[in-house]
C-alpha positions in Angstrom: 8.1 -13.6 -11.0 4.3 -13.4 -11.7 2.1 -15.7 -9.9 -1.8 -15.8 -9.7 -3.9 -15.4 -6.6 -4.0 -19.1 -5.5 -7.4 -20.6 -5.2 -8.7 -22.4 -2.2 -8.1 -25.5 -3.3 -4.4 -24.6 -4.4 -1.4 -24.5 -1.6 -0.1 -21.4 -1.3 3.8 -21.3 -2.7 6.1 -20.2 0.0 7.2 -17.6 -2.0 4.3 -16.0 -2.8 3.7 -15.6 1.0 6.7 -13.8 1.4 6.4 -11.1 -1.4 2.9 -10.5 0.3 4.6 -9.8 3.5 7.1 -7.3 2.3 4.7 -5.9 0.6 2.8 -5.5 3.8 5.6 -4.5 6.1 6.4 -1.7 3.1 2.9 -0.4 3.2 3.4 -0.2 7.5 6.6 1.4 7.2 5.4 4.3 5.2 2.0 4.9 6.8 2.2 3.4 10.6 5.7 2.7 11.5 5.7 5.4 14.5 3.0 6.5 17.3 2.4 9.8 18.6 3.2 9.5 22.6 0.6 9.5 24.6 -2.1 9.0 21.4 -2.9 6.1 19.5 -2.0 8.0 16.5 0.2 6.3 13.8 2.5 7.7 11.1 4.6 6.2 9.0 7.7 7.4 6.5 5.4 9.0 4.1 4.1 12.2 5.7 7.8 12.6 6.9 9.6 12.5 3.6 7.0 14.2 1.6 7.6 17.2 3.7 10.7 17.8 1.7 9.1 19.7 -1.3 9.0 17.8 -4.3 12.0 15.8 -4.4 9.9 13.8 -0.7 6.6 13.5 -2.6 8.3 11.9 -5.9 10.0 9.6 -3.1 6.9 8.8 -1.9 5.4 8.3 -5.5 7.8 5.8 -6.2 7.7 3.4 -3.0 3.4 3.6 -3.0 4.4 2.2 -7.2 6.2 -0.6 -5.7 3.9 -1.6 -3.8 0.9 -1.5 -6.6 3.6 -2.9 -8.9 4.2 -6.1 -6.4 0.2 -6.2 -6.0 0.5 -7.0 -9.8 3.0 -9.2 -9.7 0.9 -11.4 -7.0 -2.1 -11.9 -9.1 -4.0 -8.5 -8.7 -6.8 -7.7 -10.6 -6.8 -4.3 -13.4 -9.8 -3.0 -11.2 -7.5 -3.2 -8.2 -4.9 -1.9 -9.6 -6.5 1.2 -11.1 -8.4 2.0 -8.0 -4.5 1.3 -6.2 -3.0 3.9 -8.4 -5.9 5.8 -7.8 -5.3 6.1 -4.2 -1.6 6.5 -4.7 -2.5 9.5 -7.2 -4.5 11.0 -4.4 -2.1 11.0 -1.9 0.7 12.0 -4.1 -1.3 15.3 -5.5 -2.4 16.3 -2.0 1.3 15.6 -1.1 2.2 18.6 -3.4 0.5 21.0 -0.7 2.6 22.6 2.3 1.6 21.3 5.6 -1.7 20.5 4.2 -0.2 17.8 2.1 1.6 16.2 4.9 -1.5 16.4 7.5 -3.1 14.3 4.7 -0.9 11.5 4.3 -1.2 11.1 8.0 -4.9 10.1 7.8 -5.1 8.9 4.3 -2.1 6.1 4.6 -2.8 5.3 0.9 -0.1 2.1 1.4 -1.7 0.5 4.2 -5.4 1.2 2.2 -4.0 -0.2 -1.3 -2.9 -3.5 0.8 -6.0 -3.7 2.9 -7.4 -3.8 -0.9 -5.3 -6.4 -2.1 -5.5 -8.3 0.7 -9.5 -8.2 0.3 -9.4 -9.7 -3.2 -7.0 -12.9 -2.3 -9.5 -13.4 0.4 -12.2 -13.0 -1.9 -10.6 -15.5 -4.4 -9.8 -18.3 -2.0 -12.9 -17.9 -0.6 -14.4 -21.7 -1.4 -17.4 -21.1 -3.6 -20.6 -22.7 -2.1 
């Protein structure tokens, strides 16, 4: 199902809250699921699959495309969306390089940053204009 960003003045469908939040808890799962002991470092499933060569980057690939392809099924914009895939393209070429790759995906948590993005444009849309 397709819905649009709801407006201010429109109640948000029940539903449509609760694609949102599986989209957020996927985005946490891959990029801050974990914590490094005695850090406040966070790390999700991402950096630890995509350090099995290719096979754990194409992984990856494919869960950050769910989560852009659930950001278009809740109303996002074609602007957001390219700049989503464009983080998720980021992450996923850096992804191809050993150890480097992986020490990327640990600070650039594309997921978490594509939601953070989404989540700014529903906020900007229900904003109540003035």
């Amino acid at each position: 199902m397709t819905y649009q960003i709801p407006t201010a003045k429109e109640p948000v469908p029940a539903e449509y809250l609760r694609a949102l939040d599986r989209t957020d808890r996927l985005a946490s799962l891959l990029d801050s699921q974990f914590r490094l002991p005695l850090t406040r470092l966070r790390f999700g499933w991402d950096p630890v699959i995509g350090l099995v060569p290719i096979v754990g980057d194409l992984a990856a690939l494919a869960l950050s495309l769910r989560i852009i392809s659930s950001a278009r099924k809740l109303g996002a914009s074609p602007a957001l969306l390219r700049r989503m895939a464009l983080n998720a393209g980021i992450d996923a070429l850096a992804g191809v390089v050993p150890i480097a790759g992986t020490v990327f995906d640990f600070f650039f948590r594309a997921n978490l940053r594509n939601v953070g993005l989404l989540m700014d444009e529903i906020r900007r849309k229900r904003a109540p204009l003035a």
